[in-house]
ChimeraX commands (.cxc) that place a marker at each C-alpha (Angstrom):
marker #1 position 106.33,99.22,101.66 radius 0.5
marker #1 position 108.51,96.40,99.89 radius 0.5
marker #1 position 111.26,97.60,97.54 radius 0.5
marker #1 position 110.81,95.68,94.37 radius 0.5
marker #1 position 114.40,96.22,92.92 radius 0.5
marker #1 position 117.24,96.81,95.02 radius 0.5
marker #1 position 119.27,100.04,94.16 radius 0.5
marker #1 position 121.84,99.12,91.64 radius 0.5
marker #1 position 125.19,100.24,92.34 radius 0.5
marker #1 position 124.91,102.70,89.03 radius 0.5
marker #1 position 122.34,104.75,90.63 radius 0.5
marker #1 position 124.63,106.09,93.47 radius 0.5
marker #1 position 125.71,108.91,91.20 radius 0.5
marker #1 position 121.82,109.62,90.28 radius 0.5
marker #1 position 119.88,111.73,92.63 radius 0.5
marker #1 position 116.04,112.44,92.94 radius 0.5
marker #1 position 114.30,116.10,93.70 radius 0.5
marker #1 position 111.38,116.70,95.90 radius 0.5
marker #1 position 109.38,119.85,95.89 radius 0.5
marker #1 position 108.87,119.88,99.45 radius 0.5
marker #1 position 106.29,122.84,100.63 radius 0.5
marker #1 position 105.66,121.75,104.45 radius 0.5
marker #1 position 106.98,120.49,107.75 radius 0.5
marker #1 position 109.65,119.08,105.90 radius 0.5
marker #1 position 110.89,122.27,104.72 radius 0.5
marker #1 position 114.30,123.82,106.35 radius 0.5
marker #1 position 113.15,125.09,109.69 radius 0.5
marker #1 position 110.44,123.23,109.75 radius 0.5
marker #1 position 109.35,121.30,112.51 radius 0.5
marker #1 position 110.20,117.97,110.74 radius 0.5
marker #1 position 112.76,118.64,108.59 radius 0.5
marker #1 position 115.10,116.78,111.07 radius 0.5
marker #1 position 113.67,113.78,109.35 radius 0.5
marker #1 position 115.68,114.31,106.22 radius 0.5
marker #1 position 117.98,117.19,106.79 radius 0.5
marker #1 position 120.91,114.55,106.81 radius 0.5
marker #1 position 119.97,113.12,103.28 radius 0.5
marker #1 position 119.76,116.23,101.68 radius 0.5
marker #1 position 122.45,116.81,99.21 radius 0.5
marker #1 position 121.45,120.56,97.89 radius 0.5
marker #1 position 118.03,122.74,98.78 radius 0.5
marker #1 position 117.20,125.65,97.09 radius 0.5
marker #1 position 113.73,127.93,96.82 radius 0.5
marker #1 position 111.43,126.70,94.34 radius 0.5
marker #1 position 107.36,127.25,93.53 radius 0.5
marker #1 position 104.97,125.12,91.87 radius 0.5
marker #1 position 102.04,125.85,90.76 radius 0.5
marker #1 position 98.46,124.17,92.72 radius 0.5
marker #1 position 95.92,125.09,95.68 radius 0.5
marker #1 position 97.65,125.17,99.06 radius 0.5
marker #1 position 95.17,123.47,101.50 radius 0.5
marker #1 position 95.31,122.59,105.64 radius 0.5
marker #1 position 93.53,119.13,105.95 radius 0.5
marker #1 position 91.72,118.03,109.26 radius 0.5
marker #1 position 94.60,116.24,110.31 radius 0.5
marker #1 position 96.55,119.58,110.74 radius 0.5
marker #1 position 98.84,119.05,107.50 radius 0.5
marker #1 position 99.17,121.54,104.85 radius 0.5
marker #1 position 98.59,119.30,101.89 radius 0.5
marker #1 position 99.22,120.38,97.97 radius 0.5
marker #1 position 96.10,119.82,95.00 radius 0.5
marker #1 position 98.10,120.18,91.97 radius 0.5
marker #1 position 96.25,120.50,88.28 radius 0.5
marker #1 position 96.10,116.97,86.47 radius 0.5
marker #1 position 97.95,118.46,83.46 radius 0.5
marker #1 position 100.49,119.61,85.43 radius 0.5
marker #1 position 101.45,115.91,86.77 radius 0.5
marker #1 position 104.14,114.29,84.35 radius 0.5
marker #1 position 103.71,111.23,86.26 radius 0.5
marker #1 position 102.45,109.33,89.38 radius 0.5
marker #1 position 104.23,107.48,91.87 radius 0.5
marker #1 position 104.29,103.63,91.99 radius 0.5
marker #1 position 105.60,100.54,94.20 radius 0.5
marker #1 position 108.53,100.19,91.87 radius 0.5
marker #1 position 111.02,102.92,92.88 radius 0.5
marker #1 position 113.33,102.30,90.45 radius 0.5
marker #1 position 110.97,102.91,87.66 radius 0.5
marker #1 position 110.09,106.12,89.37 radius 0.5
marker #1 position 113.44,107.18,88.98 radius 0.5
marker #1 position 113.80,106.44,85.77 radius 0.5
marker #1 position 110.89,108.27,85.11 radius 0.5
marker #1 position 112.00,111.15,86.65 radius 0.5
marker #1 position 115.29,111.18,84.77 radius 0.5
marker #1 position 112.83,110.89,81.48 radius 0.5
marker #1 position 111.73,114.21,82.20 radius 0.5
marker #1 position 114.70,116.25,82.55 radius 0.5
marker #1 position 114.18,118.35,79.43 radius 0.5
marker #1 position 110.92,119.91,80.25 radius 0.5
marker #1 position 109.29,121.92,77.84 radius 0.5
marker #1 position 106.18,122.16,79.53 radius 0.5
marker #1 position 104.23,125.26,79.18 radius 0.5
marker #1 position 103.40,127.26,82.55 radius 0.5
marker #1 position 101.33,129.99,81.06 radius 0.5
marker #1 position 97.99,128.61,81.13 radius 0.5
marker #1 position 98.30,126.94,84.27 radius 0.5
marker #1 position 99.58,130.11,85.98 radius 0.5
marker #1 position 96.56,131.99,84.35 radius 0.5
marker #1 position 93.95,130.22,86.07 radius 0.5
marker #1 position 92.81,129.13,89.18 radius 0.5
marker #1 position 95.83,127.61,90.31 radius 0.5
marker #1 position 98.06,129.89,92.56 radius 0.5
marker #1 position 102.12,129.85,92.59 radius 0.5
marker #1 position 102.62,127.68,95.54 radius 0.5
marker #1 position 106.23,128.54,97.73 radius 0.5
marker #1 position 108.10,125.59,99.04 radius 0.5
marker #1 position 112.14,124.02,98.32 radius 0.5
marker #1 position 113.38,122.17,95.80 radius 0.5
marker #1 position 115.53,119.29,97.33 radius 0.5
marker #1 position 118.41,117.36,95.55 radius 0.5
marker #1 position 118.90,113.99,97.55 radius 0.5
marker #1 position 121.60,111.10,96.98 radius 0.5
marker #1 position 120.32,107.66,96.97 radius 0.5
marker #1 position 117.53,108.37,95.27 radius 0.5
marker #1 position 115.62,104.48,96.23 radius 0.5
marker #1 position 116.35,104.83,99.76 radius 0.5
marker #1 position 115.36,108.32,99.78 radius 0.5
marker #1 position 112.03,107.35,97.55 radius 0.5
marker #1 position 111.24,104.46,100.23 radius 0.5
marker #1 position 111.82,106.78,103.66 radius 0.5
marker #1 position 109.66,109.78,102.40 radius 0.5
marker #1 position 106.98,107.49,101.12 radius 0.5
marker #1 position 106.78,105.59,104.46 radius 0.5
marker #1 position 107.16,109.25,106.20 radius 0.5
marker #1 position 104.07,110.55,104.39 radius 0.5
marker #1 position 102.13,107.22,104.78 radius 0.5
marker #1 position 101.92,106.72,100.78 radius 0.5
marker #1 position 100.93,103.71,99.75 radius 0.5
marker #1 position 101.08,103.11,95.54 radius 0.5
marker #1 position 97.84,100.92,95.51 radius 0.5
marker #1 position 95.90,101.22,98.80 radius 0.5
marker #1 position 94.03,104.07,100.44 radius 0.5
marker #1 position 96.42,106.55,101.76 radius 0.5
marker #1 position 96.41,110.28,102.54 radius 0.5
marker #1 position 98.44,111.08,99.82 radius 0.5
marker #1 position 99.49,110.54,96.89 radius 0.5
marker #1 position 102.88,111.24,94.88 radius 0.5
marker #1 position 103.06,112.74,91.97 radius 0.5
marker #1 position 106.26,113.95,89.69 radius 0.5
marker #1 position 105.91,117.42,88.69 radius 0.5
marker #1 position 107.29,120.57,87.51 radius 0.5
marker #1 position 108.72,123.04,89.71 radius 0.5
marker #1 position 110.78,126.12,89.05 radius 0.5
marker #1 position 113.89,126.89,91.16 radius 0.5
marker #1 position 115.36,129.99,92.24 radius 0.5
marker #1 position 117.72,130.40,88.75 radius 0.5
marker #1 position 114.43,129.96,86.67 radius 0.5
marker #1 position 115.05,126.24,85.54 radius 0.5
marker #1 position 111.93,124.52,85.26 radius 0.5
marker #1 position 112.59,120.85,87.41 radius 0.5
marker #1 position 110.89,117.63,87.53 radius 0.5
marker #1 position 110.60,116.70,91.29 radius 0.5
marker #1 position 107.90,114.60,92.88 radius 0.5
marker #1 position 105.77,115.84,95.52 radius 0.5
marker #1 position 103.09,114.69,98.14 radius 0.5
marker #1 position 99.80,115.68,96.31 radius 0.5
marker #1 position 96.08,115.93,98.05 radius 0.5
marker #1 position 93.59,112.79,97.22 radius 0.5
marker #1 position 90.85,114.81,95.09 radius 0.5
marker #1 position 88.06,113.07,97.48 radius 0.5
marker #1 position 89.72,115.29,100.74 radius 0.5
marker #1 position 89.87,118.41,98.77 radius 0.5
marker #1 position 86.36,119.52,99.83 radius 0.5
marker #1 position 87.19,118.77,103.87 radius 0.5
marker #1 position 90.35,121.18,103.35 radius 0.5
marker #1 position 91.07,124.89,104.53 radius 0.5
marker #1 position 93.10,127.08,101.77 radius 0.5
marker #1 position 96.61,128.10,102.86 radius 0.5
marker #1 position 98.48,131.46,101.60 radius 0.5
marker #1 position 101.26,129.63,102.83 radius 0.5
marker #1 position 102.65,127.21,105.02 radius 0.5
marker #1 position 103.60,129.24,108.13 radius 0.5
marker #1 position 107.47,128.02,108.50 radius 0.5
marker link #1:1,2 radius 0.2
marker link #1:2,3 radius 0.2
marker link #1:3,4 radius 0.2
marker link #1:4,5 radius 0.2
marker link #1:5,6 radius 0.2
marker link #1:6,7 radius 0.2
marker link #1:7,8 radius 0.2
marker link #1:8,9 radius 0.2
marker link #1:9,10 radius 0.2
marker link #1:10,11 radius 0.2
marker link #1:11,12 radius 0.2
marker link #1:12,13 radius 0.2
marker link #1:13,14 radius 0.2
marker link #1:14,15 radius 0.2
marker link #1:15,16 radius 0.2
marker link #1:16,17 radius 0.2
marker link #1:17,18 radius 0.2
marker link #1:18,19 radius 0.2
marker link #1:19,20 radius 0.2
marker link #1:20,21 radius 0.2
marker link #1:21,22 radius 0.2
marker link #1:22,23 radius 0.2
marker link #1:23,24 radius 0.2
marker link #1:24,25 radius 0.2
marker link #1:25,26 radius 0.2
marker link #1:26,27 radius 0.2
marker link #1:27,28 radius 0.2
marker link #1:28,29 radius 0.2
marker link #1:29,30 radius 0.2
marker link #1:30,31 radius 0.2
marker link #1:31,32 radius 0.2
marker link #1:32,33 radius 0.2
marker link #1:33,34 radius 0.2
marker link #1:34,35 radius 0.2
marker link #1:35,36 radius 0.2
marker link #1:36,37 radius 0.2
marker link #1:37,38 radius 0.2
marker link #1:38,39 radius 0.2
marker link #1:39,40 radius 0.2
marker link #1:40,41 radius 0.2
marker link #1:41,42 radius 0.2
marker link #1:42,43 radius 0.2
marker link #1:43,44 radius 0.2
marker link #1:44,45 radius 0.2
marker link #1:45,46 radius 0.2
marker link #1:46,47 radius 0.2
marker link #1:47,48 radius 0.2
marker link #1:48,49 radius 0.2
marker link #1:49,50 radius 0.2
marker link #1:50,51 radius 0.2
marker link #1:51,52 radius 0.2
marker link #1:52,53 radius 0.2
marker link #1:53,54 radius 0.2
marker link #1:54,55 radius 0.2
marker link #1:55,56 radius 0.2
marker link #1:56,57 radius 0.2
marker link #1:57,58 radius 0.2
marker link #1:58,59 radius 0.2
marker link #1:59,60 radius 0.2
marker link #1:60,61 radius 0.2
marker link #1:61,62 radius 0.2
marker link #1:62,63 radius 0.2
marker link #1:63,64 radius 0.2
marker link #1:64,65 radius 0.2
marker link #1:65,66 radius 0.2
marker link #1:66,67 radius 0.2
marker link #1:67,68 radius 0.2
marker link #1:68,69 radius 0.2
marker link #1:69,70 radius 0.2
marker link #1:70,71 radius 0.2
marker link #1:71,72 radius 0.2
marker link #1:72,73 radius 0.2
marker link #1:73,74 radius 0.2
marker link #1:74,75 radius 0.2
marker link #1:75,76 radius 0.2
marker link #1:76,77 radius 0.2
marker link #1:77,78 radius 0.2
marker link #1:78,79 radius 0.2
marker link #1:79,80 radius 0.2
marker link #1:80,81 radius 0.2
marker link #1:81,82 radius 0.2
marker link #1:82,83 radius 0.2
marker link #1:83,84 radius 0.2
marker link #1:84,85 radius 0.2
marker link #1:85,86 radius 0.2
marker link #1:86,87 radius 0.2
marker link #1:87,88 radius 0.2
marker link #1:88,89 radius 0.2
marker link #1:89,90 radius 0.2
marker link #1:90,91 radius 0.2
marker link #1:91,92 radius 0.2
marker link #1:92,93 radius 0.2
marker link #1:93,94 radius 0.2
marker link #1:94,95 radius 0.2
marker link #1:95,96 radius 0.2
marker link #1:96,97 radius 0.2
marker link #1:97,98 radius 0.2
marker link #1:98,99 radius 0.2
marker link #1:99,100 radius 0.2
marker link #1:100,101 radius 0.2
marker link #1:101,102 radius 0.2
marker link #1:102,103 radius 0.2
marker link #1:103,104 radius 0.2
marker link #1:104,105 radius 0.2
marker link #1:105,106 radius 0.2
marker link #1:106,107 radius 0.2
marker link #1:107,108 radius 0.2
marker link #1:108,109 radius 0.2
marker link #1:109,110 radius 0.2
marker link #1:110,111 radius 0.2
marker link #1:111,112 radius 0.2
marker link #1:112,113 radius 0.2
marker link #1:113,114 radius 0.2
marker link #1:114,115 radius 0.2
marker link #1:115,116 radius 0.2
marker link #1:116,117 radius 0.2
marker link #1:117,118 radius 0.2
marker link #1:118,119 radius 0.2
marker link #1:119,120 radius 0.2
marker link #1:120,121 radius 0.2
marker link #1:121,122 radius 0.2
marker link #1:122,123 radius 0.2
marker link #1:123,124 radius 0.2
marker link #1:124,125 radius 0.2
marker link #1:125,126 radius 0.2
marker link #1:126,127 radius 0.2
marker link #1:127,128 radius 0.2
marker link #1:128,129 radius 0.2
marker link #1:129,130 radius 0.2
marker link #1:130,131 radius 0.2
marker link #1:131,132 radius 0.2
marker link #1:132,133 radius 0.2
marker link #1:133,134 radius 0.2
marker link #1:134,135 radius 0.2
marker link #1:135,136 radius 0.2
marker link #1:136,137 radius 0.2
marker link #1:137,138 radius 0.2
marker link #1:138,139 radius 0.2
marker link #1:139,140 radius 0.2
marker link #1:140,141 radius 0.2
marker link #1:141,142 radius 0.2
marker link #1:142,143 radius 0.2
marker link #1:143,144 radius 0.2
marker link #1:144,145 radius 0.2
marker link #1:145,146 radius 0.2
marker link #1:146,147 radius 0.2
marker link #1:147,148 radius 0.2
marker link #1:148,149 radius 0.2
marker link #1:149,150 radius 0.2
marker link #1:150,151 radius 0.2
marker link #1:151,152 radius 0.2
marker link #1:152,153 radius 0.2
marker link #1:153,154 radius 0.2
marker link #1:154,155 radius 0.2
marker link #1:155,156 radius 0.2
marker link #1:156,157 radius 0.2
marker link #1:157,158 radius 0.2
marker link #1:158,159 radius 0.2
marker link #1:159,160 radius 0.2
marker link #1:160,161 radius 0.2
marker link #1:161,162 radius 0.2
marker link #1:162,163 radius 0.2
marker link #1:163,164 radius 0.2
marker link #1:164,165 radius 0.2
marker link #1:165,166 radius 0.2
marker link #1:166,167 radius 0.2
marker link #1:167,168 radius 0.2
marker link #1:168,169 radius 0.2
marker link #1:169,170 radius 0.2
marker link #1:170,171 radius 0.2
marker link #1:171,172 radius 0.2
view
């Protein structure tokens, strides 16, 4: 993927979240890919359908209303989205009240939020406007003190939902 915008030099005090809910969680057998960039984890939940895809991934179908926003090429306007969002007043109830189960996973601060944007999308194979596995999506996530959290997240394509196995949880 080509970064658009290089990270200006006013964005090294900003930071970006991830809900993370798979390999890339602490302990998990990938999170050596990012465990140096991290800057703070903490236990978080979202709420969404916790799935195993074919390709032996756990993979996360969030509710449409429940996305604030969806990933693009330009990182920097991802960011800014992000930081749009920090007053969330979104309201959990309904979602939590239907189908959609409270999903377990971390909620990770990282520094350098571009270069951490560009390595996690290349990790997970997302690509903004072609065909990819999956897509990202900004959402709200509550952490361990009860703070509801925009953080973007690896999300499920809708077409690969029906191919998918449900997950209690992702076994880390």
């Amino acid at each position: 993927m080509k970064i658009l915008r290089q990270e200006p030099s006013n964005t090294s005090t900003r930071f970006t979240r991830f809900f993370i809910y798979g390999t890339l969680k602490t302990n998990g057998p990938n999170h050596h890919v990012i465990h140096r960039k991290v800057h703070l984890i903490q236990k978080a939940y979202a709420y969404g359908l916790l799935k195993m895809i074919p390709e032996g991934y756990p993979a996360l179908l969030v509710p449409e209303e429940y996305a604030l926003a969806s990933g693009s090429i330009d990182l920097y306007h991802d960011l800014n989205t992000e930081h749009d969002f920090m007053w969330i007043s979104t309201n959990l109830t309904a979602i939590a009240t239907t189908q959609w189960k409270r999903v377990e996973g971390e909620l990770m601060t990282f520094n350098h939020p571009i270069a951490t944007m560009a390595a996690l999308d290349r990790y997970e194979d997302y690509h903004p406007f072609d065909e990819s596995l999956y897509l990202r999506k900004l959402i709200v996530c509550i952490g361990e003190d009860h703070t509801k959290y925009p953080a973007w997240t690896y999300t499920i394509t809708p077409d690969r939902i029906g191919i998918s196995q449900p997950l209690d949880s992702f076994p880390i």
